[in-house]
N, C-alpha and C positions, 0 to 999 in steps of 0.2 A: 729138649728143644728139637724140632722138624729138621728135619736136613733145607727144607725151602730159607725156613729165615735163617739158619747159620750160612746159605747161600746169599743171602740175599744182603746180610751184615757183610761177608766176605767183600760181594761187590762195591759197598758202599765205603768203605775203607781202602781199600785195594786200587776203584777206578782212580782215573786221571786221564780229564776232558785236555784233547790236546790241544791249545791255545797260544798266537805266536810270543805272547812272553814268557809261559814257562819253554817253549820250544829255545827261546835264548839261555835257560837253565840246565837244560836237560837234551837229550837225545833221545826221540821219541821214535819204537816200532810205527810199523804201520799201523792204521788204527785196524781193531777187529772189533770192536763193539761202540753200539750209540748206547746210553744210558737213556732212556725214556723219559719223561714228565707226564704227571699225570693231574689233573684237576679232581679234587676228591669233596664232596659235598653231602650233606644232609639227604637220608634214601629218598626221603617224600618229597625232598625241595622241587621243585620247579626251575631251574634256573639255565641258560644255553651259554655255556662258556663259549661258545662261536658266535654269539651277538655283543652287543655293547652291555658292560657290564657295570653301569652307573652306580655309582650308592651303593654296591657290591661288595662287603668287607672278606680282602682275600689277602690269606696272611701268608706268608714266602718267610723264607729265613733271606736274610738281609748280606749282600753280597756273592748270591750265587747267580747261575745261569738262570733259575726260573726267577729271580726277582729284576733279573736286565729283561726277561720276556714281559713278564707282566706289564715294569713298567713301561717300555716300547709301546706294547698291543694293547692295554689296557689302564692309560693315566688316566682316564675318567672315574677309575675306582677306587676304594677307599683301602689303597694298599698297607698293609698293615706288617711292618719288616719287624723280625724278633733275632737275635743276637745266635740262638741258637734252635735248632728244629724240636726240640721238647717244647720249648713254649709256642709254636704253633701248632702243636698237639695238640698242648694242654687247654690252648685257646679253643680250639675247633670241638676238643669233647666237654668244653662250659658253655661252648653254644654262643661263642664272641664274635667268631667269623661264619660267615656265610660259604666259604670256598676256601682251599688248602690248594698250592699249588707247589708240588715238589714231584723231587726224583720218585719214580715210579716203583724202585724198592722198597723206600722209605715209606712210602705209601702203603704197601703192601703187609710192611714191618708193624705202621704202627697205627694207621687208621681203618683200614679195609680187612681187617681182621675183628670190626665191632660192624653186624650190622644195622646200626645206625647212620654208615654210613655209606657212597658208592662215589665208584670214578662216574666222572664224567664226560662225555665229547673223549675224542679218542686221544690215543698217547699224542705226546707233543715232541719230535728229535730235530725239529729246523723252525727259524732259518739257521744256517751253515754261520752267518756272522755272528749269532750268539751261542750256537751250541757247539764249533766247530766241527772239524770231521770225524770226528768221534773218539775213542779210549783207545788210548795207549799205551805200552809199557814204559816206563822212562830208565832210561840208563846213566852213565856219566856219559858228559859228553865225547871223553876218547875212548868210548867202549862201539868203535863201527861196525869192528867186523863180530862183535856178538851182538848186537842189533841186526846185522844181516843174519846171521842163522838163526836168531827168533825168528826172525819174520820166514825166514824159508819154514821153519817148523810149521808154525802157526797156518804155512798156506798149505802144506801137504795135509793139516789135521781138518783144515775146511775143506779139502778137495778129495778125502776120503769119508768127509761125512760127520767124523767124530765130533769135530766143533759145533756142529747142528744140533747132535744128539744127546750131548752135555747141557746146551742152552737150553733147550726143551725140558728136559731131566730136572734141572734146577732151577730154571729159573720163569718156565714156563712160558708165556706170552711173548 
């Protein structure tokens, strides 16, 4: 297995979009990362995820961020929610949906590795009311002052570069 997708698996287990009701759960770092969205579609299709997307079978896993997006920007489509992100896979390579709209690892994990298929329109990280302000680390809540020297960590590792250098390294885009 690539070091990209054990990166990329990493991510997708590991993030946690900061949002203010887990923030009532948890005690959340400053955020250091947005997790991306990406629209993934058939290579040959035609189709402008930045216009009106009528009659447009796009299948989301049901309860995330990108299915509060879709349906907000785009209830004219025929949004199609599955329990779990395999069956929007599995739908997308039987040819059921027209469009895939997920986190942008997951993307990367498990559709954009055949191609048959390609992103679309560019990554999606706002608005801020659905995606928050980005990934965080969560602690307990009485854990302040180790929250505070994450975050001093985390700001000398971006102000030396390192942080850049990793993200690029693994995660690419």
């Amino acid at each position: 297995m690539g070091r990209d997708i054990v990166a990329a698996k990493w991510s997708r287990k590991a993030a946690m979009n900061i949002t203010e009701d887990r923030a009532r759960q948890v005690r959340f770092s400053e955020p250091y990362y947005q997790v991306p969205s990406a629209w993934v579609g058939q290579a040959g299709a035609d189709l402008d995820v930045e216009g009106e997307l009528a009659d447009v079978a796009i299948g989301v896993q049901q309860g995330t961020i990108q299915d509060r997006y879709v349906t907000q920007f785009h209830p004219e489509a025929d949004i199609r929610r599955y329990s779990d992100s395999g069956g929007v896979v599995n739908d997308m390579h039987s040819g059921r949906l027209d469009l895939v709209f997920t986190a942008f690892p997951l993307a990367q994990e498990t559709l954009l590795t055949d191609d048959a298929f390609a992103r679309r329109g560019p990554l999606v990280t706002e608005p801020e009311s659905i995606y928050g302000p980005g990934i965080g680390a969560a602690f307990r809540q009485r854990d302040r002052e180790l929250v505070e020297r994450f975050d001093a960590a985390m700001a000398e590792v971006k102000a030396n570069g390192a942080f850049e250098r990793l993200q690029r390294k693994y995660f690419g885009e």
